[in-house]
C-alpha positions in Angstrom: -11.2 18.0 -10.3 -8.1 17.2 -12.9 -10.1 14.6 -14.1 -13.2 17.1 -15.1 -10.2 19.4 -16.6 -9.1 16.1 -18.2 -11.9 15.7 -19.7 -13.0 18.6 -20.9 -9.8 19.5 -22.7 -9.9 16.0 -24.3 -13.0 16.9 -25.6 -11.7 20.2 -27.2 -8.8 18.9 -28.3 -9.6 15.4 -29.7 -6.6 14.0 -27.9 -5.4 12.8 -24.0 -4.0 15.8 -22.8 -1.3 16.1 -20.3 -2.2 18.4 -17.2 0.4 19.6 -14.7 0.2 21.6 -11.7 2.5 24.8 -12.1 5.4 24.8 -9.0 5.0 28.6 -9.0 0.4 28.9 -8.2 0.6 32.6 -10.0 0.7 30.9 -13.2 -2.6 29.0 -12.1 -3.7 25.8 -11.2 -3.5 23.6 -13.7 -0.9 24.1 -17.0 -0.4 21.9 -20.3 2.9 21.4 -22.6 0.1 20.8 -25.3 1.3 23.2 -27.5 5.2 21.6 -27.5 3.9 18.4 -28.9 1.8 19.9 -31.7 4.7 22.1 -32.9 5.9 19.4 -35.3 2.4 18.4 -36.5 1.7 21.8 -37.0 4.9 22.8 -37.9 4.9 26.4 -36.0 6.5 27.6 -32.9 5.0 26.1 -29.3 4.6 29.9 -28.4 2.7 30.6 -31.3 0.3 27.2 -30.7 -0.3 28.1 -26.6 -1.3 31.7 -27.6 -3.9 30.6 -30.4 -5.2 27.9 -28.2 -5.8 30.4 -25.1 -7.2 32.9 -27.0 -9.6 30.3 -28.6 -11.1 29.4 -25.1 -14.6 31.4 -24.9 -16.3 32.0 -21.4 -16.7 28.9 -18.8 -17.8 27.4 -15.7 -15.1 25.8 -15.3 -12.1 28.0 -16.0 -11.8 31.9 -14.7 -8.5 32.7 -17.1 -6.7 30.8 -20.0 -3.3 32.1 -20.7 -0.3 31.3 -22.6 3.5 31.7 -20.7 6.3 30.7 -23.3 4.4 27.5 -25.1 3.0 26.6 -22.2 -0.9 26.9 -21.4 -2.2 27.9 -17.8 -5.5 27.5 -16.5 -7.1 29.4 -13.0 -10.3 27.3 -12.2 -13.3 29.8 -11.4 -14.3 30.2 -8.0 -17.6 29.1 -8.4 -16.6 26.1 -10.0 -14.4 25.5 -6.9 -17.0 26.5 -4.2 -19.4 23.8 -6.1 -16.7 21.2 -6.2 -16.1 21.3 -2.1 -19.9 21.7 -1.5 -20.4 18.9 -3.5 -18.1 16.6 -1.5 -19.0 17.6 1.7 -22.4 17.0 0.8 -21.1 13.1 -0.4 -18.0 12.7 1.9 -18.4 8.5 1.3 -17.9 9.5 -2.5 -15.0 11.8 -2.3 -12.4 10.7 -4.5 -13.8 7.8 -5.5 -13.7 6.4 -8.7 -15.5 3.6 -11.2 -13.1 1.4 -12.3 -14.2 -2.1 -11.6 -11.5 -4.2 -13.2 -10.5 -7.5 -11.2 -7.6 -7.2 -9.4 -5.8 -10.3 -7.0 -3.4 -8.8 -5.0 -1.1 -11.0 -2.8 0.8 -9.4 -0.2 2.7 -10.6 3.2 2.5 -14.2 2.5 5.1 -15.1 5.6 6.1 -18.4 6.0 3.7 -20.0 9.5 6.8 -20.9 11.1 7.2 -18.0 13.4 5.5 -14.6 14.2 5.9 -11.4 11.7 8.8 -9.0 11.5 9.3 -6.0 10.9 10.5 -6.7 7.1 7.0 -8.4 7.0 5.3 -5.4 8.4 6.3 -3.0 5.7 5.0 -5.7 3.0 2.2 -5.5 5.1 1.2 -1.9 5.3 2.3 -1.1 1.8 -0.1 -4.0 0.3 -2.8 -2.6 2.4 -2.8 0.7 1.1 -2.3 -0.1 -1.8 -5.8 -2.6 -1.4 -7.3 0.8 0.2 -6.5 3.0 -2.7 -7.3 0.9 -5.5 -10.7 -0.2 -4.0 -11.6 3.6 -3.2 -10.8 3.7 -7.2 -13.8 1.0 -8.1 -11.4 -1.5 -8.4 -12.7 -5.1 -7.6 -9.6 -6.3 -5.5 -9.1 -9.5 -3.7 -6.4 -9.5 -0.7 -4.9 -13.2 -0.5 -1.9 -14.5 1.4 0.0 -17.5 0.1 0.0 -20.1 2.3 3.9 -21.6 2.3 3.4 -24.7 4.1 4.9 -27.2 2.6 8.7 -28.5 1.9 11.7 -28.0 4.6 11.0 -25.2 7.0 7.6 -27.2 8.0 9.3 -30.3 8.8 12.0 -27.7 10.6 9.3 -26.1 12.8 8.2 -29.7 13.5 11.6 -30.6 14.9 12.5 -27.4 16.0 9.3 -28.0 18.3 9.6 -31.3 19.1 13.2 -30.1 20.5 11.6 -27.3 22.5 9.2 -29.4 24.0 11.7 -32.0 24.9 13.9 -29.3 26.4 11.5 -27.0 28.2 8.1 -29.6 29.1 10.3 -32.5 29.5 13.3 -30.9 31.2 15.7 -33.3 28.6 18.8 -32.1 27.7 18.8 -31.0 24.6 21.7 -30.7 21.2 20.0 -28.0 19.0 21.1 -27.9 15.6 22.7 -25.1 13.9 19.4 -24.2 11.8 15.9 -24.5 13.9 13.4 -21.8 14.9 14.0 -20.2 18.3 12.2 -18.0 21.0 9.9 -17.6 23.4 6.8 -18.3 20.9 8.0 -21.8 20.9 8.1 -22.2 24.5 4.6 -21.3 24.3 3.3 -23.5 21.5 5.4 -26.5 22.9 3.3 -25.8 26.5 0.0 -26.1 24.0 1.0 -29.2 22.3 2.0 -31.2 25.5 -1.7 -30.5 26.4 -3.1 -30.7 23.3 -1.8 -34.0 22.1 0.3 -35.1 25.7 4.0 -34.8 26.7 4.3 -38.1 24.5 4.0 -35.9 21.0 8.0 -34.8 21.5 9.6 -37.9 21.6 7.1 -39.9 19.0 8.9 -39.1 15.3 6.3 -40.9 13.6 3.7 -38.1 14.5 6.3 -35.5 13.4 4.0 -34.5 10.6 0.9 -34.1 13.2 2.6 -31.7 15.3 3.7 -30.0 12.0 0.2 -29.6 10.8 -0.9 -28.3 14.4 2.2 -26.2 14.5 1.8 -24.6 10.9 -1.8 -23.5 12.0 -1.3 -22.1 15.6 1.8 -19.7 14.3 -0.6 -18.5 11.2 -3.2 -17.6 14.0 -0.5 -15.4 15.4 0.1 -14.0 12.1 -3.3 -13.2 12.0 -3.7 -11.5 15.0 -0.9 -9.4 14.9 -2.1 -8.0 11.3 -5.3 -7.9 12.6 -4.1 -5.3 15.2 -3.0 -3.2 12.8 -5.9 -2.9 10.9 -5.2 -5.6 8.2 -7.3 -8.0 6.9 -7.3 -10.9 4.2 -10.3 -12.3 1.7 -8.2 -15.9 0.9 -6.0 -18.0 2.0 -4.3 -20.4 -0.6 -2.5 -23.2 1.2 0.8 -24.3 -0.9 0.4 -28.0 0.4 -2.8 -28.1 -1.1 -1.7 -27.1 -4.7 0.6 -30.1 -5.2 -2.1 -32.5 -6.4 -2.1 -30.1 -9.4 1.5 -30.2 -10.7 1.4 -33.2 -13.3 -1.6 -31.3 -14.7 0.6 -27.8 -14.9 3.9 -29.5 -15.4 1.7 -31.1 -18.8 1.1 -27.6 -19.8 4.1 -26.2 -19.4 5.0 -28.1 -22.5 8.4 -27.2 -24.4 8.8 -24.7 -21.4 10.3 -27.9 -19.1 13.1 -30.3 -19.7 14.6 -33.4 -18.1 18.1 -34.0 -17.6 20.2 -36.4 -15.3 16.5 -36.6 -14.0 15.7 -33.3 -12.8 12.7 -31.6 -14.3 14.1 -27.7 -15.5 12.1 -25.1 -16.5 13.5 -23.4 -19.1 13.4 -19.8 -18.0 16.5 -18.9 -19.7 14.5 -18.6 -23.2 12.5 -15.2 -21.4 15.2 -13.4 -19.9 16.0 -15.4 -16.7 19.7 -15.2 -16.5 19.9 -19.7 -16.0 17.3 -22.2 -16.9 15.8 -23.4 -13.0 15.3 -26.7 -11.2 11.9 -27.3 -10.4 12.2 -31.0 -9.5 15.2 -32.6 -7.6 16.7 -35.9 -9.0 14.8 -37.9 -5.8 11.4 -36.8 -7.2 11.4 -33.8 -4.4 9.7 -30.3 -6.1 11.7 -27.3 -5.4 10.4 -24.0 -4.1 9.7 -22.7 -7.5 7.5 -25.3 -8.1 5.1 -24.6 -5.8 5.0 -20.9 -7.0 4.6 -22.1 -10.8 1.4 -24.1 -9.6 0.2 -21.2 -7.7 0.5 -18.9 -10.8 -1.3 -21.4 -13.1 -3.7 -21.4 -10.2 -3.5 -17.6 -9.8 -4.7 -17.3 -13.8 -7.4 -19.8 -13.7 -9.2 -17.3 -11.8 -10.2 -15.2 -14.4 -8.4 -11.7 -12.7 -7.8 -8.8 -15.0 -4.5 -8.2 -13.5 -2.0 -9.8 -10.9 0.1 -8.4 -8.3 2.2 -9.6 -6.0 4.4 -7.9 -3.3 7.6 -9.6 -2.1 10.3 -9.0 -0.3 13.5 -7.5 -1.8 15.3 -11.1 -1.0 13.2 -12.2 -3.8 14.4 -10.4 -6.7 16.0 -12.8 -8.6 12.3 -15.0 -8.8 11.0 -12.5 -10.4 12.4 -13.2 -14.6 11.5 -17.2 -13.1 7.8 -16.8 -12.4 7.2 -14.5 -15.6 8.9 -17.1 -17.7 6.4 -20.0 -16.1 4.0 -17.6 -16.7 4.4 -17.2 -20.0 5.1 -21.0 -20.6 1.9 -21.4 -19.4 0.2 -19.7 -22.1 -0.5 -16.0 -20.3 0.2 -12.8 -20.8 2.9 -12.1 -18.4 2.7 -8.6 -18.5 -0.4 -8.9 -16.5 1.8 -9.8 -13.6 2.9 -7.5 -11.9 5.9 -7.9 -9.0 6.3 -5.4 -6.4 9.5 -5.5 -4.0 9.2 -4.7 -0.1 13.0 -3.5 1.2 13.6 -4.3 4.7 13.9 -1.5 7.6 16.1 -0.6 10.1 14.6 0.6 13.4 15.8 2.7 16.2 15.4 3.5 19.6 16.9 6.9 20.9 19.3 6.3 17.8 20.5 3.5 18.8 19.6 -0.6 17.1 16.2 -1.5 18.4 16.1 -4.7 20.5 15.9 -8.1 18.8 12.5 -10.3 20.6 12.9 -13.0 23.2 9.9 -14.2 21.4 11.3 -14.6 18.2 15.1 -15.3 18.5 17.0 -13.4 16.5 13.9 -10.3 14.6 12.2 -7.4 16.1 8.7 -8.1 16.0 6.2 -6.2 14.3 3.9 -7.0 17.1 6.5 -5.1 19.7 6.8 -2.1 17.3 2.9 -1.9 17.3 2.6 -2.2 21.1 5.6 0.2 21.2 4.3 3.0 18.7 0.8 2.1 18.2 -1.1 0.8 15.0 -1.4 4.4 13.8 2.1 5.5 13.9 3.1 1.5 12.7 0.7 2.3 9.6 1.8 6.3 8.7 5.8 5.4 9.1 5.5 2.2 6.4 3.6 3.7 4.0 5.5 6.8 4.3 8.3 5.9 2.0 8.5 4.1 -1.6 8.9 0.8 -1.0 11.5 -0.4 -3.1 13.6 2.1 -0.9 15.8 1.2 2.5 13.3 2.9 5.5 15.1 4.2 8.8 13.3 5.4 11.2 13.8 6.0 15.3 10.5 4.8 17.5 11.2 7.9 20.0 10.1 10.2 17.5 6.8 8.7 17.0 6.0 9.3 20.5 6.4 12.8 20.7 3.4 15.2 20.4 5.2 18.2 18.0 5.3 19.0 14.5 8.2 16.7 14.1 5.6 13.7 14.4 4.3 13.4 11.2 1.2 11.4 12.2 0.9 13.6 15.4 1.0 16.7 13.6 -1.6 15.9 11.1 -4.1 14.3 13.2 -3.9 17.8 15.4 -4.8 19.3 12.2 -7.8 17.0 11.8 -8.7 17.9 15.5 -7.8 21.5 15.8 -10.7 22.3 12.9 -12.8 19.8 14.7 -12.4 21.8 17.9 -12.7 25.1 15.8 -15.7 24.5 14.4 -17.3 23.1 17.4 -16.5 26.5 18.7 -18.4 28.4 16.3 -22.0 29.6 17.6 -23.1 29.0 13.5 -24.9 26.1 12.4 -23.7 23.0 10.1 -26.5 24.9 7.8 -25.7 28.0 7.7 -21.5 27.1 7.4 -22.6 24.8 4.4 -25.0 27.5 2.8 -21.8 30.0 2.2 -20.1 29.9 -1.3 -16.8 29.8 -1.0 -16.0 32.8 -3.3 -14.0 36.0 -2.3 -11.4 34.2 -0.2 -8.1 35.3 0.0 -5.1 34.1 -1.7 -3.9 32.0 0.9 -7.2 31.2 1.7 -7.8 29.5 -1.8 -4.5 28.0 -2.1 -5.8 26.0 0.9 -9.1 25.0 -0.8 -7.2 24.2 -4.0 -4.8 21.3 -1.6 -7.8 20.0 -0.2 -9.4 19.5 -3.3 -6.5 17.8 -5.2 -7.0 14.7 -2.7 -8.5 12.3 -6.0 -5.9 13.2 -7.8 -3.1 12.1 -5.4 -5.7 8.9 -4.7 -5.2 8.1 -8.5 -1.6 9.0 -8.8 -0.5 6.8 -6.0 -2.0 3.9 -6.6 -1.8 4.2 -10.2 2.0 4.4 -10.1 1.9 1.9 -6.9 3.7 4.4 -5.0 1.5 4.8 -1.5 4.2 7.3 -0.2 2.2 10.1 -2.0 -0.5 10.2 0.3 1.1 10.8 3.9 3.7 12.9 1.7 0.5 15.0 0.5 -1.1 15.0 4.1 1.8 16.3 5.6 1.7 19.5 2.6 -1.7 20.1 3.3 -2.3 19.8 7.4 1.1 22.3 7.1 -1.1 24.6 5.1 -3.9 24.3 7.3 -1.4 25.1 10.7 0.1 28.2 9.2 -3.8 29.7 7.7 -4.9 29.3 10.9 -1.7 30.8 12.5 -1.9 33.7 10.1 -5.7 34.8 10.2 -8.3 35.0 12.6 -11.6 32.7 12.4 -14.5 33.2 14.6 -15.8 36.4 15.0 -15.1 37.3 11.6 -17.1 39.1 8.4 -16.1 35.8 6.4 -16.5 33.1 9.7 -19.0 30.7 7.2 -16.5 30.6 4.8 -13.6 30.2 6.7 -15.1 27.6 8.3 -16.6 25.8 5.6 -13.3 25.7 3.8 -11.6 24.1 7.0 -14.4 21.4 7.0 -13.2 20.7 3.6 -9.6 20.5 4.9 -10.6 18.0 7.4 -12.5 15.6 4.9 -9.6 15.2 2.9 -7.3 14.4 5.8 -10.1 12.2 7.3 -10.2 10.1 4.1 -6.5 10.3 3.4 -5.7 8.9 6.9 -8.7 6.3 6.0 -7.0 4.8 3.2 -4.3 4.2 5.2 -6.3 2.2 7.4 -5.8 5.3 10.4 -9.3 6.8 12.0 -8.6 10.6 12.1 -8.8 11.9 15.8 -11.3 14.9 16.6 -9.8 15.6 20.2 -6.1 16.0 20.9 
């Protein structure tokens, strides 16, 4: 809809055209500060420009009034054009808001280390990079969903001791001197059960097979990791294993060029020279590569591929790799501006406002897989995405259980159902609901139609500006829109039933494909 506004304005006025949507709906639907930014070109007053240009626009389809309100032009779309909008789209729900863009896109997202199961800071990486995968695929966009592989350097040969100690402590009853730093909890307990009969009770006291049971080890937690995204409804095209990038770094380190260094015999990248705030180690004086390594080999790897664009989502912890990886980048001979580096913040979670439970199972971190069993997928999914990222999230499990309005997921899903039930109500047909133009409706009435239709444009706007918090933030406005029209009017029975109901129908395809892209199935019975 803002697109075909868009489009036509560019048209008319030979230039992208910035549309906004008025706070105050008697000024219209859609409004533009055109006028402002052709007041110095045209060296007159914006007032004087808007009223011209208004009074320049002829009959159309599309538009039911053009006015000008101090510089500023309005536009009311036409009822008809409207009534053949929605019609259109419930006639092609699979097409609704979806777009043609087909540029190559790698997105990397979680990328957890396979020492242990998720977390709840991995969850919110999780969910985020998942919509985000949703939205920009419903967009056309050709995106691949890979998770980076960290299994290689320290905290491998640390889950190999860490269960070689577990084993020796809970299958060999041995008493047992933990370090300070090892893995811990009840996941352990059960892998080191699975290695004593997958390799024999032997496997914990043999060091020399240290890097077996790491391999072995590495593998079973990523299964976990697996599963419990897999639960939640999220799912991965690749797999890059770090380990297996390391035959690769002479080549890369060769084209690196002038962008490493050697000194006291430590190999530096010299990230200083693009805004890093240090030059970086990237190979220790006994030939060991550091962590940055790995990532610089990746990236080299990442560009090979041919993508369009890049982007990654970390956790807030990583923030300071960030100016690092864009100066290899770049060293490398890309365009680092095709990067881009999205940060995850971690959460704090509650249970009747007090500190959730850390896990058994994990040691010392709430697992995402608790949450999920706790909450349910659904709720999981609507709470992560419903805040920008980049921000600290709060949020108390309790209310996520209750079944009122103060349930955000709750209350829109009853939206979805309550025209479901509605509708199934109704002694009309789909046909004769979908033969009536929806035309004549009252104000609320097409304030309603108007939300449901804006659904591309928050599609766009949220993926566009990576900010995934606009969708439940929009499905919240418009399921509240929905509650109160059908609080405040009467349905069946009525002169205007077909249209009342066909409008509602429209209502529940955009919440139906707004919850979609946010990997949630929309319920039709509450």
């Amino acid at each position: 809809m803002k697109q075909r506004v868009s489009a036509l304005l560019r048209e008319r006025f030979e230039r992208d055209v910035v549309l906004e949507k008025p706070k105050d709906r008697s000024f219209g639907h859609f409004s533009t500060p055109i006028a402002f930014a052709l007041s110095k070109e045209l060296r007159k007053s914006p007032m004087l420009i808007a009223e011209e240009l208004a009074g320049a626009f002829g009959q159309s389809d599309i538009f039911c009034a053009v006015e000008s309100v101090k510089g500023y032009i309005n536009f009311r779309l036409s009822e008809s054009f409207l009534s053949q909008y929605a019609t259109w789209a419930l006639e092609h729900p699979e097409e609704f808001g979806r777009g043609s863009k087909q540029e190559r896109v790698l997105l990397e997202f979680v990328s957890a280390n396979p020492t242990g199961p998720l977390h709840i800071g991995h969850a919110r990486g999780a969910v985020y990079g998942d919509t985000l995968l949703r939205l920009g695929r419903h967009l056309g966009y050709d995106i691949t969903a890979e998770y980076y592989v960290n299994d290689a350097g320290n905290q491998i040969d640390l889950l190999a001791l860490s269960l070689q100690l577990e084993g020796r402590s809970s299958v060999l009853h041995e008493k047992v001197e933990f370090p300070e730093k090892f893995y811990r909890g009840e996941y352990l307990t059960e892998l080191a059960k699975e290695a004593a009969k997958q390799f024999g009770r032997e496997i914990f006291t043999d060091d020399e097979r240290g890097n077996e049971l790491a391999l072995w080890a590495k593998d079973r937690v990523l299964e976990m990791i697996v599963a419990d995204l897999r639960d939640v409804n999220i799912h991965f095209d690749t797999f890059v294993s770090e380990a297996s990038l390391y035959e690769r770094w002479e080549r890369v380190l060769e084209k690196l060029g002038e962008g490493a260094f050697i000194d006291d015999e430590k190999v530096w990248l010299r990230s200083s020279a693009h805004g890093d705030e240090k030059d970086r180690v990237v190979v220790r004086e006994d030939g060991r590569a550091t962590y940055l390594a790995g990532d610089i080999i990746y990236h080299n790897q990442k560009f090979e591929r041919g993508y369009a664009r890049y982007i990654n989502i970390w956790g807030a912890d990583h923030h300071g790799y960030i100016a690092r990886v864009k100066a290899a980048v770049r060293f490398l001979g890309y365009d680092a501006d095709r990067l881009e580096i999205l940060l995850s913040q971690m959460v704090s979670l509650l249970k009747d406002g007090e500190p959730y439970k850390m896990s058994k199972r994990a040691g010392n971190v709430i697992l995402m897989s608790d949450v999920t069993q706790e909450i349910g997928a659904d709720a999981l999914r609507f709470m992560f995405a419903s805040k920008k990222s980049d921000t600290a999230l709060e949020f108390d499990v309790e209310a996520l259980k209750r079944e009122d309005s103060s349930n955000p997921i709750y209350y829109i899903n009853y939206a979805h159902a309550r025209i479901c039930t509605i509708v199934e109500k109704s002694a009309l047909s789909r046909d004769e609901i979908m033969a009536a133009p929806l035309e004549g409706l009252n104000e609320d009435a097409d304030a309603l139609l108007f939300e449901a239709l804006l659904l591309p444009e928050v599609i766009e706007d949220a993926f566009e500006s990576r900010q995934v918090q606009k969708l439940p933030e929009y499905l919240k406005v418009l399921s509240a829109r929905l509650h109160k029209f059908y609080y405040d009017y009467r349905i069946i029975g009525e002169a205007d039933e077909a249209k009342l109901l066909k409008l509602f129908l429209m209502v529940a395809l955009s919440i139906k494909t707004g919850l979609s892209l946010m990997g949630i199935a929309a319920k039709e019975k509450m």
